[in-house]
C-alpha positions in Angstrom: 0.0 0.0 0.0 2.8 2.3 0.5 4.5 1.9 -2.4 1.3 2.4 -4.8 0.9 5.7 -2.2 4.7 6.3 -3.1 4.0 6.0 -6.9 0.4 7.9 -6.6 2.4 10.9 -4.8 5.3 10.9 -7.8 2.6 10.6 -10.6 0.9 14.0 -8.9 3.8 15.5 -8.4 5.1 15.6 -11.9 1.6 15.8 -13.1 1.3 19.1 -11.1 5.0 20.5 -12.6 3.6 19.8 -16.1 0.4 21.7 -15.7 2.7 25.0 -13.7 5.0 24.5 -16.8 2.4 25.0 -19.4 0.4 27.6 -17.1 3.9 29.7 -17.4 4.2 28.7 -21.1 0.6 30.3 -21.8 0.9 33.5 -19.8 4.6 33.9 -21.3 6.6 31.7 -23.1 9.7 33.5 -23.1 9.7 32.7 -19.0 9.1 29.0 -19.7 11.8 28.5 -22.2 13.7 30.0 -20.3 13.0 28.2 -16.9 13.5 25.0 -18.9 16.3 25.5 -21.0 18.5 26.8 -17.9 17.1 23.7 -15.6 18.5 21.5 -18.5 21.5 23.0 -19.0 21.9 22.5 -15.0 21.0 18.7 -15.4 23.8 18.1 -18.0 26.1 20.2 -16.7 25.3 18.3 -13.6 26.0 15.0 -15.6 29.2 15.8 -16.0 30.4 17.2 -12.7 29.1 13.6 -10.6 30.6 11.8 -13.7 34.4 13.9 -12.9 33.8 14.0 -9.2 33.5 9.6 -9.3 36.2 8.8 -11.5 38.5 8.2 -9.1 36.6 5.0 -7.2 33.8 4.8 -10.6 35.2 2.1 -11.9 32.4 1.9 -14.9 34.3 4.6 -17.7 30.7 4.7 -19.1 30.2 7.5 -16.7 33.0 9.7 -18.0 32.1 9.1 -21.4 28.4 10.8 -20.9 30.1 13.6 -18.7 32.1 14.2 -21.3 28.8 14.4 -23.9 26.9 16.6 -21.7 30.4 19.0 -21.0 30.0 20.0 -24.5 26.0 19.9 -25.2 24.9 22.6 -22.8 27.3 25.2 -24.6 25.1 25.1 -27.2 22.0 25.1 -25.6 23.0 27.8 -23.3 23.5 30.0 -26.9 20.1 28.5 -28.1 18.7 29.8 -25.1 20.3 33.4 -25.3 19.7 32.8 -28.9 15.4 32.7 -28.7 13.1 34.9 -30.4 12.2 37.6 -28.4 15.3 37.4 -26.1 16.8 40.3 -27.7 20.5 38.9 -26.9 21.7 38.9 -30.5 19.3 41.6 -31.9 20.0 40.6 -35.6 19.0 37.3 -35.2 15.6 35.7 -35.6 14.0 32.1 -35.1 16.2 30.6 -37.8 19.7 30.8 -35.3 18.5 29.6 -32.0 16.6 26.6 -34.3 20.2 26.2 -35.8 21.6 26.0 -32.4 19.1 23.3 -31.4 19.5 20.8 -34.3 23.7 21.3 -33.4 23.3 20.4 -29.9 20.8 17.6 -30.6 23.4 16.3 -33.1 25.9 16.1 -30.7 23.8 14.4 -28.3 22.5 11.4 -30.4 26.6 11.2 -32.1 27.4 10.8 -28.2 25.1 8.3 -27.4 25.8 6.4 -30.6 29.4 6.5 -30.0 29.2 5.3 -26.7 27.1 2.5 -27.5 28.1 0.9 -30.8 32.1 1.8 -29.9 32.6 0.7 -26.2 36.5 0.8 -26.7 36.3 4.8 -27.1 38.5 6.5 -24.7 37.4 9.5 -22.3 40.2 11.3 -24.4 39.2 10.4 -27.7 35.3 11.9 -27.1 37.1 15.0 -25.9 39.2 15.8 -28.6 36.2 14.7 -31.1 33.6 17.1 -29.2 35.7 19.7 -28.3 36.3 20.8 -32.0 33.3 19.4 -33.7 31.0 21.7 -30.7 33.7 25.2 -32.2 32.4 24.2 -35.4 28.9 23.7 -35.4 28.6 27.3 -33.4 30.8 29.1 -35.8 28.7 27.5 -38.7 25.8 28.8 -37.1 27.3 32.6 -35.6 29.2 33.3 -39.6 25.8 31.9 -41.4 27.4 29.0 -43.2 24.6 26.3 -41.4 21.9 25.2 -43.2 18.4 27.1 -42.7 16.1 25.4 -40.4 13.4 27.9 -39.8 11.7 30.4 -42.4 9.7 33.4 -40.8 6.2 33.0 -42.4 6.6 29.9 -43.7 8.3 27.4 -40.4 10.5 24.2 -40.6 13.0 24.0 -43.5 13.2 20.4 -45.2 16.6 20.2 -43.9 15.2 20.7 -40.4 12.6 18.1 -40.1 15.2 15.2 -42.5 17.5 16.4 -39.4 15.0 15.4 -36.8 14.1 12.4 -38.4 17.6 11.0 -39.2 18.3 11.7 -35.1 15.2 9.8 -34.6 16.6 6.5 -36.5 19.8 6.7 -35.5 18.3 6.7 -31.6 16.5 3.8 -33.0 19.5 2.1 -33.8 21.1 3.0 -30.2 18.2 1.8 -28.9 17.9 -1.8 -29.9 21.8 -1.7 -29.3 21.3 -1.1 -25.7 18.8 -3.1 -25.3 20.6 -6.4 -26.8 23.9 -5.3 -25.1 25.7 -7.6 -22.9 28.3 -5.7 -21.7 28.0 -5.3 -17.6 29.0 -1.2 -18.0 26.2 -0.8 -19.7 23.9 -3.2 -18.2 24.0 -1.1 -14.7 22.1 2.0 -16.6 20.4 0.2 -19.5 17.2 1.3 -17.9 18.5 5.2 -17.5 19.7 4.8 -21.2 16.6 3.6 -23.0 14.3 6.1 -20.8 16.6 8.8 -22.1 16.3 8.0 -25.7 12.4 7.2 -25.1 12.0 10.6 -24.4 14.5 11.9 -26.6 13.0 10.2 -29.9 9.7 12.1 -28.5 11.2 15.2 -28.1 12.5 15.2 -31.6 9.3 14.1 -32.8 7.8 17.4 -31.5 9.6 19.3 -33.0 8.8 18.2 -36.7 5.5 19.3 -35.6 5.7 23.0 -34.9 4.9 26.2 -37.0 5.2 28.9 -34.4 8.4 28.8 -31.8 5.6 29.9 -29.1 3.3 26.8 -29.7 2.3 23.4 -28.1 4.3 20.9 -29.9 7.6 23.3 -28.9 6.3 23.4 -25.5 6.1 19.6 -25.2 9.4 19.1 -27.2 11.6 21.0 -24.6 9.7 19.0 -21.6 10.6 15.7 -22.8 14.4 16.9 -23.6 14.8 18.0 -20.3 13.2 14.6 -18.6 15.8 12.7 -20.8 18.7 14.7 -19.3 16.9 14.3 -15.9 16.9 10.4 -16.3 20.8 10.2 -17.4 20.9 12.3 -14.4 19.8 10.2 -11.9 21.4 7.5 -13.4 24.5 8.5 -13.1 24.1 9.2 -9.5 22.7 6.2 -8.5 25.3 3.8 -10.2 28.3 6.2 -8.9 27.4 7.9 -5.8 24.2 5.8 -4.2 26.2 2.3 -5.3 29.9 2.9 -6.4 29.8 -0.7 -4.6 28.0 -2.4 -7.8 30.6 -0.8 -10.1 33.7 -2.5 -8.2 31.7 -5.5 -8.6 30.9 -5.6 -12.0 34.5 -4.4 -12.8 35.2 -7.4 -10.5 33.7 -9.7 -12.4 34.8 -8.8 -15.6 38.0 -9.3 -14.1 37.2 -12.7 -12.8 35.5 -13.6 -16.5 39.1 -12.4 -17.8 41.0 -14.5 -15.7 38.7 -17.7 -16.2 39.5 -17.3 -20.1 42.8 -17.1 -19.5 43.0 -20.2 -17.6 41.4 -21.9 -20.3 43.9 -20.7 -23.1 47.3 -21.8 -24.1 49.1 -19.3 -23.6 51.7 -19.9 -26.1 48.9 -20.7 -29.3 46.4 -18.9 -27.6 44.0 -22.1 -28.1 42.2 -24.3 -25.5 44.5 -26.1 -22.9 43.9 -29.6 -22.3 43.0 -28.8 -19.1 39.5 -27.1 -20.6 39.6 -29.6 -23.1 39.0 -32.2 -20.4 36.4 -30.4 -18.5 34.5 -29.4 -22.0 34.3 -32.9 -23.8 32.0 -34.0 -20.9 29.5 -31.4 -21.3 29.9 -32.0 -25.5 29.5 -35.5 -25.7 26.5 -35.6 -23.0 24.9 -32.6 -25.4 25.9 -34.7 -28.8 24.3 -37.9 -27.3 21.0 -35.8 -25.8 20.7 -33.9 -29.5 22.2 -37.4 -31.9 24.5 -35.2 -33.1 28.1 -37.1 -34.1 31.2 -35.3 -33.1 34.6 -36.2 -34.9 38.3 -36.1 -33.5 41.2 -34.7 -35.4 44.6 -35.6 -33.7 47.4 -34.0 -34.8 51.4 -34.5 -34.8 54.1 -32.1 -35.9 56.4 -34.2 -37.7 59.8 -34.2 -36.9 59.5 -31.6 -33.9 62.0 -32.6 -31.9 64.4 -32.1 -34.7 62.9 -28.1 -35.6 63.7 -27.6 -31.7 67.3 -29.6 -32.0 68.6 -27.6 -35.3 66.9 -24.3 -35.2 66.1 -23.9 -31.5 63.0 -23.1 -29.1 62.3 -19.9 -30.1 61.9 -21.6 -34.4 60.0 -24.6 -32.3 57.6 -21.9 -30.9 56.7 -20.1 -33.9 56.3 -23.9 -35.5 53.6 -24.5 -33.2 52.1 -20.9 -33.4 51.8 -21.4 -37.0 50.3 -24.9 -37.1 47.5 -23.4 -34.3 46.5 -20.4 -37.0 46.3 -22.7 -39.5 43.8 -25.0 -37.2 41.7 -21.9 -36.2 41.7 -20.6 -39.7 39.8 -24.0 -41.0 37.3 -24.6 -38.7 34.3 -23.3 -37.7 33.0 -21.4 -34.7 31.1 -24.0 -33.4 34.1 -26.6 -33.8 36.8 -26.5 -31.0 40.3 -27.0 -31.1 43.1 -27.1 -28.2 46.5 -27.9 -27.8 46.8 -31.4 -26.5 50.2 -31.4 -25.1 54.0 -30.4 -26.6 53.4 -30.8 -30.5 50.0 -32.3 -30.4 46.8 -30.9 -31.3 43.2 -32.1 -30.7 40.4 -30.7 -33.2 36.7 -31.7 -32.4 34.6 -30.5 -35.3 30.4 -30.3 -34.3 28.0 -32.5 -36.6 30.8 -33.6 -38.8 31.4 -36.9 -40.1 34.7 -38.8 -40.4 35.2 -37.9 -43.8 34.1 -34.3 -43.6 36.8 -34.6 -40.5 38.9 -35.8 -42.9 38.6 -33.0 -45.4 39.1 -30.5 -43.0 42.6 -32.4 -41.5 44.1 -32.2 -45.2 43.2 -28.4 -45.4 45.2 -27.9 -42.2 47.8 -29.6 -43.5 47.7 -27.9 -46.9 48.0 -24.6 -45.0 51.3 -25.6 -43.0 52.8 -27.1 -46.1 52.4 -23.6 -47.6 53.0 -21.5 -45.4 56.1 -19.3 -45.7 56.0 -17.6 -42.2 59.1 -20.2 -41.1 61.5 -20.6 -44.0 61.4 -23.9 -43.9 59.4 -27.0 -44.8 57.1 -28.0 -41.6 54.8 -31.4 -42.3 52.3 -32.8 -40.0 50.6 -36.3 -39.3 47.0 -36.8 -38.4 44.2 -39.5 -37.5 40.4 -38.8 -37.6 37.7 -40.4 -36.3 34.1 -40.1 -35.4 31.8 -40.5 -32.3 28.7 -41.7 -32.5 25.9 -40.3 -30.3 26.2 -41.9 -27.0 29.6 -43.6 -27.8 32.9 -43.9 -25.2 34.5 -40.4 -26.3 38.3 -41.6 -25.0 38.3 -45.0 -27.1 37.7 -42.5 -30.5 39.9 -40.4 -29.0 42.5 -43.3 -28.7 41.1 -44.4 -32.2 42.0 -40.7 -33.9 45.4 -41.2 -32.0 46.8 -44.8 -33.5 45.4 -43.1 -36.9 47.5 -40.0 -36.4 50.6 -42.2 -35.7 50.2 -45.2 -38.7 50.3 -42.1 -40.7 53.5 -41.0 -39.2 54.9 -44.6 -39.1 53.9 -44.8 -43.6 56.0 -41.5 -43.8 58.5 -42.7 -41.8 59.2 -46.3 -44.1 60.3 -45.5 -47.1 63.1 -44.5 -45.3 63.6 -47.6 -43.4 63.2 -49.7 -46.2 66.3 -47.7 -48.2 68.1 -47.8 -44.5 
């Protein structure tokens, strides 16, 4: 009961702020716009301050990356503001500049969240030295005339104005279903913030492909829902960094811990499985293969002659033998096949609903690829066996199977030179 009191009280309350703001707006909208425009420019100026003030225990750099989008965005809304009809800042200007302004700071607002979203890897200092010059340009394009026309006294919206708002629409689109998909744990902790804010941003744009008169309704509504977006990124940010900096060192945690648990399942010299995961993972596959009927087939493979490589060209050769032998294994399989290194010059290859002699095709391309490759300077030749597991079959007598195939193939290499012995 409380909690449907809590929700009926927050429902009023923003209900009653709505009807104040377009009281304000009817009786003078000059006042409103400029009530909201200076609360928003608060909000994302706001965004970034929390956003600098955590980065030293905010372990989530998703945080610094909107501060740095709303550092730059509130210049230019602060001009559009100063910029408005009737403001009598700039007294040469009329609706077409502050419009101008608006489209430039919306631009940089949806290229922020885009950037953020679709290129994770983007450094803090990359987004400033992007914004800091692109934010210069857009307001000298609009303060020496050179940006396009996006309102006509008499006759409203330019083309170019409402193809603006519509392109920021689809590209929100876009970020949109890209958060929403997103599995990465820095974004996860303000998905919700994220997709409110670009909710109410799409709307906001909407609006404004509506309006005729910079006094009327549609503006009106366009500026409230801007402002709620920056007001949800707001409390966002402060409730993942400041209310719960805790759930940021864990997720960083984790991410750590995924990190580490990857590494212990790689080679770290052919950066493929170890045996060791290769142990622990044929359990769980051949329990899945026999559940599903699907058959499974072995490749075992031998580098041929490696003790020799090691004896006449040394370690370091032997190394990039077996580095090269792994590429070639990764390069001709497929992402559902799985391939480790099985111990000192031995690999193991398990290709997913294959049979022996599609297992067999794909051994001879591997060994195609090492025959040719020229990475080494010299020849490298290596020995296999296939052999398939049927569905519910003992997985370690194919295994052995594969093996004492890999090693009669050796042994046929190996006599012709016995015989002329």
């Amino acid at each position: 009961m409380r909690n449907i009191l809590k929700k009926f009280a927050i429902i009023a309350a923003y209900t009653s702020i709505f009807i104040a703001l377009l009281f304000v707006a009817r009786k003078n909208y000059l006042l409103y716009h400029s009530i909201i425009e200076f609360f928003a420019i608060f909000t994302g100026l706001s965004i970034s301050l929390v956003s600098f003030a955590t980065r030293g225990f905010n372990q989530n750099r998703i945080f610094m990356k909107f501060g740095i989008v709303y550092l730059f965005v509130p210049i230019v809304d602060f001009l559009h503001t100063l910029a408005y009809k009737g403001m009598g800042v700039f007294r040469n200007w009329t609706a077409n500049q502050p419009t101008q302004f608006w489209i430039a700071g919306r631009s940089l607002e949806v290229l922020g969240f885009f950037l953020i979203l679709f290129f994770p890897k983007i450094t803090e200092r990359a987004l400033f030295f992007l914004f800091g010059p692109l934010t210069a340009f857009l307001i000298s394009a609009v303060w020496f005339g050179f940006f396009p026309d996006c309102f006509v006294e008499g006759s409203g919206l330019t083309v170019f104005k409402i193809a603006m708002e519509y392109l920021m629409v689809s590209v929100l689109l876009l970020v949109l279903i890209k958060c929403m998909r997103s599995r990465d744990t820095s974004i996860s902790v303000l998905r919700r913030s994220i997709v409110s804010a670009i909710v109410f941003t799409i709307l906001g744009e909407l609006s404004f492909t509506l309006y005729v008169d910079v006094y009327g309704f549609f503006n009106f509504l366009g500026h409230v829902f801007r402002f709620v977006s920056y007001l949800v990124i707001l409390n966002g940010v402060i409730v993942n960094s400041l209310k719960d900096p805790v759930q940021s060192l864990l997720l960083e945690l984790n991410r750590e811990r995924e990190h580490l648990e990857e590494v212990a399942r790689r080679d770290t010299l052919t950066n493929l499985f170890n045996r060791a995961h290769f142990n622990e993972w044929i359990q769980r596959q051949t329990k899945h293969a026999a559940l599903c009927k699907i058959p499974l087939s072995f490749i075992m493979i031998d580098v041929d002659d490696f003790k020799k490589i090691n004896d006449s060209f040394g370690h370091i050769t032997g190394d990039e033998v077996l580095k090269t032998v792994a590429r070639c294994i990764a390069s001709s399989i497929r992402s559902s096949d799985f391939a480790a290194r099985y111990g000192g010059d031995e690999f193991i290859v398990v290709l997913h609903d294959a049979s022996e002699k599609q297992a067999e095709q794909i051994a001879q391309r591997i060994r195609e690829k090492v025959a040719v490759s020229k990475e080494l300077g010299l020849n490298v030749d290596i020995s296999y066996g296939v052999a398939e597991l049927e569905p519910g079959a003992d997985h370690l007598k194919v295994l052995q199977k594969a093996d004492e195939a890999m090693y009669r193939m050796k042994k046929a290499k190996k006599a012709p030179l016995d015989i002329q012995g």
